[in-house]
C-alpha atoms as one frame of an Amber mdcrd trajectory, in Angstrom:
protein
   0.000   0.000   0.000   1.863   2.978  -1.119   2.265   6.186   1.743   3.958
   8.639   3.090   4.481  10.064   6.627   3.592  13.913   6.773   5.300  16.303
   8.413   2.494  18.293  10.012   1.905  17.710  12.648   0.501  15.061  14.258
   2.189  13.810  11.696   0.853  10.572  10.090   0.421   8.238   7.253  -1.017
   9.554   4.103  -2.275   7.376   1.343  -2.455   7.769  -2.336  -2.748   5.827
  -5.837  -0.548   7.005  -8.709  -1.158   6.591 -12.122   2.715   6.317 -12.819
   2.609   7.218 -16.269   5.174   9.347 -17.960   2.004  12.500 -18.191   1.433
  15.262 -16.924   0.372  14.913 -13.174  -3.276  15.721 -11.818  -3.254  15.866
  -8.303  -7.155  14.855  -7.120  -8.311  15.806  -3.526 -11.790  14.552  -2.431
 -14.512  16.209  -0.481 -16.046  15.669   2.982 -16.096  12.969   4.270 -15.384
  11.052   1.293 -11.943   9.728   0.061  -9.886   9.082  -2.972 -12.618   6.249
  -4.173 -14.843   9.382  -4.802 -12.547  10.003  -8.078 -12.988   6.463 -10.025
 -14.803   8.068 -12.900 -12.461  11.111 -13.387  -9.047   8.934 -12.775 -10.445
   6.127 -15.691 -11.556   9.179 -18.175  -7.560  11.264 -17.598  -5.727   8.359
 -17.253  -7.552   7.121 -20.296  -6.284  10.540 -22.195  -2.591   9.872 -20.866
  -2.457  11.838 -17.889  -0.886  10.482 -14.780  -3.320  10.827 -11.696  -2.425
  11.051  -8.337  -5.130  10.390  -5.573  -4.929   9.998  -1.828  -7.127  10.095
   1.126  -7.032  13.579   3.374  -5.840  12.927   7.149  -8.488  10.927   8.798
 -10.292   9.546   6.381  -9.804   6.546   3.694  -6.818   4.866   3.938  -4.613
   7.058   5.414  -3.521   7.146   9.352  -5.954   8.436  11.485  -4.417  11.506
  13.416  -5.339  13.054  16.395  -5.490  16.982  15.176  -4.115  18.796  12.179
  -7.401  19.244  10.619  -6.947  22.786   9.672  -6.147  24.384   6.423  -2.451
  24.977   7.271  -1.876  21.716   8.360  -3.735  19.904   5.406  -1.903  22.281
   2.818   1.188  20.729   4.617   0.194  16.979   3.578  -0.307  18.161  -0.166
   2.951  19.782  -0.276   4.427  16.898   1.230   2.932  14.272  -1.053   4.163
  16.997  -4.606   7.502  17.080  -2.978   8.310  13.684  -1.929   7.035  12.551
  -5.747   8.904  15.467  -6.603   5.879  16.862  -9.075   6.243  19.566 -11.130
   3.826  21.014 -13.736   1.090  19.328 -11.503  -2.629  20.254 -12.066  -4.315
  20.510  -8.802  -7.939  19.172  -8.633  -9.950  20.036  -5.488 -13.446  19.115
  -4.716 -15.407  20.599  -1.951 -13.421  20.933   0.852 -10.721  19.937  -1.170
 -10.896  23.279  -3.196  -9.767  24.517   0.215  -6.420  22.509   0.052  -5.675
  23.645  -3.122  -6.468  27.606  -2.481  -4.035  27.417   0.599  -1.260  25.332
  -0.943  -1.420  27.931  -3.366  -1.160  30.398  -0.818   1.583  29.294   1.398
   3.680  27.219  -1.044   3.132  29.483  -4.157   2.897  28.135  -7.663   5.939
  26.902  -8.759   5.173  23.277  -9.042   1.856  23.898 -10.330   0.426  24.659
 -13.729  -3.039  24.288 -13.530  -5.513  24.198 -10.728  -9.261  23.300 -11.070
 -11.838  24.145  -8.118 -14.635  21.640  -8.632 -17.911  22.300  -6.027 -15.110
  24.377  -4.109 -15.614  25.787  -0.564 -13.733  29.023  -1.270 -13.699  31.795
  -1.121 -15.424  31.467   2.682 -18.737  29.703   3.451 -19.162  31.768   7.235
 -21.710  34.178   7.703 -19.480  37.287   9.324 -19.409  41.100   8.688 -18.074
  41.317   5.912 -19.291  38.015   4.141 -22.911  38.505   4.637 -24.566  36.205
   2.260 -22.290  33.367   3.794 -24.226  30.361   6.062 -24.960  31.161   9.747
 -22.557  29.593  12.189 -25.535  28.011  13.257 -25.717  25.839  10.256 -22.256
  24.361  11.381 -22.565  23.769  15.049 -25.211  21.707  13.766 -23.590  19.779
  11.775 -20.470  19.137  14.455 -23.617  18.154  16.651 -24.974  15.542  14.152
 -21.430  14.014  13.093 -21.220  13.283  16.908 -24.387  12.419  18.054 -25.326
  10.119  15.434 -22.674  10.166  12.830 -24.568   6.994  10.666 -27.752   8.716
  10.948 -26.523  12.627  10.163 -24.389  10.850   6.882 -27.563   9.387   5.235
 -29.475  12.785   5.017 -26.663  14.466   3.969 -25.405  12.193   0.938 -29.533
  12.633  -0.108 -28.742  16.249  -0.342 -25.588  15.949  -1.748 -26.425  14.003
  -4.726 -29.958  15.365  -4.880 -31.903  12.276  -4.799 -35.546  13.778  -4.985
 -34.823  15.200  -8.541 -31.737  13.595  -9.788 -32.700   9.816 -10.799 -28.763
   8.329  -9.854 -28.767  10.407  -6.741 -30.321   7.648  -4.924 -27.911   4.665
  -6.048 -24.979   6.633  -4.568 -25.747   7.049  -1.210 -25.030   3.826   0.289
 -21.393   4.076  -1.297 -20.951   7.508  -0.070 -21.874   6.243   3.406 -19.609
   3.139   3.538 -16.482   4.926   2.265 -17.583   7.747   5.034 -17.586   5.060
   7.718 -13.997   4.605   7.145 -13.245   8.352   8.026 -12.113   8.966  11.699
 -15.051  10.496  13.636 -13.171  13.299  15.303 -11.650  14.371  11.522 -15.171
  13.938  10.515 -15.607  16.634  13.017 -13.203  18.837  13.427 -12.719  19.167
   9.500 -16.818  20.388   9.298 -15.036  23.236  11.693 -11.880  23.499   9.212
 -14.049  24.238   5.943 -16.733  26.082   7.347 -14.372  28.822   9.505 -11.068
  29.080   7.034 -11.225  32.412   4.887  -9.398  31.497   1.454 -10.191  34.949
   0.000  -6.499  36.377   0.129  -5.283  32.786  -0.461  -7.533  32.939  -4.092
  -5.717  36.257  -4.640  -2.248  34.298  -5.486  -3.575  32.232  -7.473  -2.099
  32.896 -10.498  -2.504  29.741 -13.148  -5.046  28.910 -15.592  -7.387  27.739
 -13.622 -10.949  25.978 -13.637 -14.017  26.231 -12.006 -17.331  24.078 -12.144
 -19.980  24.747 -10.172 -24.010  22.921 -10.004 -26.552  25.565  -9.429 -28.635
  23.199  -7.816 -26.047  22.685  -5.357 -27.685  22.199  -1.931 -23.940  21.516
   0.491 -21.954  24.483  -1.098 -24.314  27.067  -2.716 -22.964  28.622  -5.969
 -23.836  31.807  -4.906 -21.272  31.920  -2.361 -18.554  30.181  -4.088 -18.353
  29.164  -7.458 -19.184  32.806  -8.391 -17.202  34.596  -5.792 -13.823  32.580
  -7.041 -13.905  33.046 -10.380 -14.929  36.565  -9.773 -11.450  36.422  -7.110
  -9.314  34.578  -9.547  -8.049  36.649 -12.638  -8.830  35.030 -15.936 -10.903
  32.288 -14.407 -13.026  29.457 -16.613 -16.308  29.287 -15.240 -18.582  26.589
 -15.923 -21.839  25.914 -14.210 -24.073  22.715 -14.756 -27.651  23.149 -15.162
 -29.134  21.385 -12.615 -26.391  19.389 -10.987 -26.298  18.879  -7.609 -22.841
  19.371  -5.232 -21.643  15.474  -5.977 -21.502  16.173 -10.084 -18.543  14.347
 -10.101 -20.799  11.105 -10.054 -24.165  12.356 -10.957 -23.139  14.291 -14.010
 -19.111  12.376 -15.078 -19.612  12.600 -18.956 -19.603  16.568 -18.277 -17.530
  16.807 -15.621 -14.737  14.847 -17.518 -15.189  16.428 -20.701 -14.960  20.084
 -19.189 -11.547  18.439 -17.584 -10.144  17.329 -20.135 -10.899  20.143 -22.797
  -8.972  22.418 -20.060  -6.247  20.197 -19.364  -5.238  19.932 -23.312  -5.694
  23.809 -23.840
């Protein structure tokens, strides 16, 4: 099983899947509180085309070690820069999804971009999902605490209503089929990353992080996303990120990656070859 021990810390095991092929690398990080399984459609479709993808499983959940903290933003950045540096990547793509748009805005913005040529924010978290002062259309904190309080009362319970409205399974007709394989690759996940990372995505500010971004870059966005509203994030980045692609897809729900693949791969792969 191929890994690497982190240095953030705690530090801890990370696992990943590489392509190995002699293209250029994509870098895939999956969403909460999914893993690197979450990526089988995209990985067959770019590895297909001659890319070499790279997957592994955040901190805490999937395969990799199960830590006892370094669920924030710095810390997770820390793992992604570890895994580019120990495969010594360069001209990577970085693919983020949900929360794993986060890891990719603050690699960006504590490692810079001189590894990376491309980055694509897929469903992505940033800018900043908190309701505060000066980000009043984000989600009340209240929304969150509730959230942390469902994870740990019931976390089996809390995970079936929210893979319903992450897939959309009252209007989208494959919604339904992939909720029990969200939920059993989200049983693997460590309940106290399950928790603390709801904190981590829902409190980090990536708005001056989105301001260094400075490679082509991709963004894809449902606007019938229920988990990450377009409104506050799709939009806002590629309004934030000079020279941004936007794409939004009618009707898709946050988990497009499976719901809606034969778009989702073509828009990939039409901006990886440009």
């Amino acid at each position: 099983m191929p890994s690497l021990v982190t240095s953030a810390l705690p530090a801890t095991d990370l696992y990943f899947e590489d392509g190995g092929s002699s293209g250029q690398p994509v870098v895939m990080i999956h969403g909460w509180p999914l893993s690197h399984r979450s990526w089988e459609s995209q990985v067959n479709a770019l590895t297909a085309a001659g890319y070499r993808c790279i997957t592994y499983d955040r901190r805490g959940f999937g395969e990799s070690g199960k830590a006892t903290g370094g669920y924030d933003y710095d810390s997770l950045a820390s793992d992604l820069n570890d895994l580019i540096t120990t495969l010594d990547l360069h001209k990577v793509v970085l693919a983020g999804f949900s929360m794993g748009g986060g890891e990719v805005a603050r690699y960006i913005g504590l490692c810079g971009s001189a590894r990376v040529a491309k980055t694509m924010l897929l469903g992505a978290v940033p800018p900043f999902l908190l309701e505060t002062v000066d980000n009043l259309n984000g989600a009340p904190q209240a929304l969150f605490d509730g959230m942390v309080a469902g994870v740990t009362t019931d976390r089996i319970a809390f995970l079936d209503e929210f893979f319903k409205n992450l897939y959309n399974v009252d209007s989208v007709p494959s919604g339904a089929d992939l909720v029990p394989f969200s939920k059993w690759v989200a049983w693997a996940a460590s309940p106290l990353a399950t928790q603390q990372c709801i904190v981590a995505f829902s409190a980090t500010d990536f708005r001056d992080d989105l301001k260094k971004i400075d490679v082509p870059t991709l963004i894809v966005h449902g606007d019938a996303d229920r988990i990450v509203p377009i409104a506050v994030s799709g939009q806002k980045s590629h309004d934030a990120i000079a020279g941004s692609r936007y794409e939004v897809l009618a009707g898709a729900p946050h988990g497009f990656a499976a719901t809606h693949t034969a778009q989702l791969n073509a828009l990939m792969l039409d901006f990886l070859s440009s």
